[in-house]
C-alpha positions as CSV (number, residue, x, y, z in Angstrom):
1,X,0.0,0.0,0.0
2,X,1.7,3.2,-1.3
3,X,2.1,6.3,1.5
4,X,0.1,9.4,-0.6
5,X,-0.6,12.8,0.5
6,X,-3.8,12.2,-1.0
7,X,-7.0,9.6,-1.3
8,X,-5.8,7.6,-4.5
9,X,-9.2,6.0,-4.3
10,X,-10.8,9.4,-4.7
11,X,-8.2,10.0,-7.5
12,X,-8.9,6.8,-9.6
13,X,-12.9,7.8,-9.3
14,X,-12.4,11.2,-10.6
15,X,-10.4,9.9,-13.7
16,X,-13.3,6.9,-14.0
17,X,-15.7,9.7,-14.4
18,X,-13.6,11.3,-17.3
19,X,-12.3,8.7,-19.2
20,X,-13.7,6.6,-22.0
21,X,-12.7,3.5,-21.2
22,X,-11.2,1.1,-18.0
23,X,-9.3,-1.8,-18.8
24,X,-8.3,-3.8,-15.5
25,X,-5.4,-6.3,-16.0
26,X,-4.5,-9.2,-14.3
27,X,-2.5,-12.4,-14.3
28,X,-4.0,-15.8,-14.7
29,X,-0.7,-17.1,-12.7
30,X,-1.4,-14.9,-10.0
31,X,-4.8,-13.6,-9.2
32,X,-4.8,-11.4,-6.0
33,X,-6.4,-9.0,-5.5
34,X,-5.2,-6.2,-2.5
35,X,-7.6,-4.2,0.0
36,X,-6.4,-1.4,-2.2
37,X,-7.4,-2.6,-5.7
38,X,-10.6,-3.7,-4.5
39,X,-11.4,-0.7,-2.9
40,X,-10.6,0.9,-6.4
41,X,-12.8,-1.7,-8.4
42,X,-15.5,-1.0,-5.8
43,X,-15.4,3.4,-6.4
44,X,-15.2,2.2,-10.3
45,X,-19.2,0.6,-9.9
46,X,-21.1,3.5,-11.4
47,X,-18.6,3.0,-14.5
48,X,-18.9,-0.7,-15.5
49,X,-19.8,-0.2,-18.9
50,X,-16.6,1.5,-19.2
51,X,-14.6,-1.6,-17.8
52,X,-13.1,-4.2,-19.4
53,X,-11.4,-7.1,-18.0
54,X,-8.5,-8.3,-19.6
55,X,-6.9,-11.6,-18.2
56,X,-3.1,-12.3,-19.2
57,X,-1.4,-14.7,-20.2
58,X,-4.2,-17.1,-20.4
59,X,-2.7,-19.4,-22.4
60,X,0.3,-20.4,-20.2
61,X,-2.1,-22.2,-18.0
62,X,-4.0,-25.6,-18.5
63,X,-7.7,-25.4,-19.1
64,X,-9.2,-26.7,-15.7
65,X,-6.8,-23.8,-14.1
66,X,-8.0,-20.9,-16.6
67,X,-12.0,-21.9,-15.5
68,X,-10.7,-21.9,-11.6
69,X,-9.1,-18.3,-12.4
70,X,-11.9,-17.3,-14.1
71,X,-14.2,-18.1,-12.0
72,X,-12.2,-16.7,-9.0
73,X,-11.8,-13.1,-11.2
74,X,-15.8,-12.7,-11.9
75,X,-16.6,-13.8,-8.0
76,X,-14.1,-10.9,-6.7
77,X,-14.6,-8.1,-9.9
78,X,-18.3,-8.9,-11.0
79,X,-21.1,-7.8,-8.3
80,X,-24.7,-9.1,-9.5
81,X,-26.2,-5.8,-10.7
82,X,-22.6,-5.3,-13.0
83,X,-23.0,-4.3,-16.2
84,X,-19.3,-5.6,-17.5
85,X,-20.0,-7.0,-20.6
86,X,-17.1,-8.3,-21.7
87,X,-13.8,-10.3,-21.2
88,X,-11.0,-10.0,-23.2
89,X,-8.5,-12.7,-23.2
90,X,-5.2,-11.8,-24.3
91,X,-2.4,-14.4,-24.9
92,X,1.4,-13.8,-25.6
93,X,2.4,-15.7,-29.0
């Protein structure tokens, strides 16, 4: 957790509000997500249709692992009334 002279939260809300779109990146090896990024997914909720989840390096990971991660990313990211539409799955070639 970073030591800021001002409410990052607050920070990432305001450039939510201004921005066109949100793309929020994680790793299918290692899917954790802090107090702090969740608390900045949660002040993101009035901009889902903004969001976009991309999940990297999918491919490096065997298919019964990529549904656990998955399933693991829309449980913590995705509340009920979401509106995220879509996932993107990037792979490295």
């Amino acid at each position: 957790m970073c030591v800021c002279r001002y409410n990052f939260c607050e920070v990432v809300e305001w450039l939510a509000e201004r921005v066109d779109r949100i793309i929020l990146l994680f790793d299918a090896h290692k899917l954790d997500i802090s107090d702090e990024f969740r608390r900045v997914i949660e002040g993101m909720r009035g901009y889902d249709d903004k969001i976009r989840i991309v999940l990297n390096k999918a491919d490096m990971v065997d298919h019964q692992q990529l549904m656990r991660v998955y399933g693991a990313l829309m449980w913590y990211v995705c509340s009920p009334h979401s509106h995220t539409r879509r996932t993107i799955w990037h792979c490295n070639h």
